[in-house]
Every structure is written in C-alpha cells, then in structure tokens.
C-alpha positions in Angstrom: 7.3 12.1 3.5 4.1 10.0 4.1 4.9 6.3 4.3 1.9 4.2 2.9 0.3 0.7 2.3 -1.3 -0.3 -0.6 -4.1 -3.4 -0.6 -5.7 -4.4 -3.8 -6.3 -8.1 -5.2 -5.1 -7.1 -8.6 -1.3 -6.7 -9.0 -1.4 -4.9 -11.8 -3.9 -1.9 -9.8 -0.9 -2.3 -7.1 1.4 -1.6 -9.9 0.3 1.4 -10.9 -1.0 3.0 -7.8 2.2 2.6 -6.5 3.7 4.2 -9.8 1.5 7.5 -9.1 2.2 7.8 -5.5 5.9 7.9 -6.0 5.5 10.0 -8.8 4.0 12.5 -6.2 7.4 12.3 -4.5 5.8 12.9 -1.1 4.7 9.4 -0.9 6.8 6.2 0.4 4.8 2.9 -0.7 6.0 0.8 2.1 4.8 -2.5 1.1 2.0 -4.0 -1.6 -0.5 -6.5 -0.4 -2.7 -8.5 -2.3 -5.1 -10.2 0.6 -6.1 -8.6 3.6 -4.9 -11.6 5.9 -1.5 -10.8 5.4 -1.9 -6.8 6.4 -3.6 -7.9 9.4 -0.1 -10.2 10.4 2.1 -7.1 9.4 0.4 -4.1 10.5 1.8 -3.8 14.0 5.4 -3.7 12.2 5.2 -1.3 9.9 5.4 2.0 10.3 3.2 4.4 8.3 0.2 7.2 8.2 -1.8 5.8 5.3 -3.3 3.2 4.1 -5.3 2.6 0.7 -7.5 -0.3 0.2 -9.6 -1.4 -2.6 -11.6 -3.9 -1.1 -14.8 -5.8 -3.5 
C-alpha cells in the first residue's frame, strides 16, 4: 500500500482527495494538512512515498 500526504488550503479539496485515494484502495492518506508550515515540522516523522500538494 502507498502511504501519502495530502497539502491543500481548502478542507473541503482535502476532503475529497482523500475520499478518491482510499477509494483506490492502494492508497493510505496518512495525514491532511492545510499550511505548509506544519508539513515541514512533521515530515521527518512520518512515514510515506507520496506526497500531493496543491500549492497557489
């Protein structure tokens, strides 16, 4: 299974992203972050292959 990030500023784009990826089946949403700040504090910790960002 591929264990994944997701980084938007819109919770309601989180939502549903991570909706579809675990619909997939193949996809573990790890954690949901809203501001890039906090990634940056928590990335050494976690434990994953992929990352998606939606950066403006």
């Amino acid at each position: 299974m591929i264990r994944a990030i997701l980084v938007d500023d819109e919770k309601l784009a989180l939502q549903l992203m991570e909706r579809k990826l675990n619909d997939l089946g193949s996809v573990e949403v790890v954690r949901a972050f809203t501001d890039v700040e906090s990634v940056i504090r928590e990335l050494k910790d976690l434990d994953l292959r992929l990352h998606f960002w939606i950066l403006n």
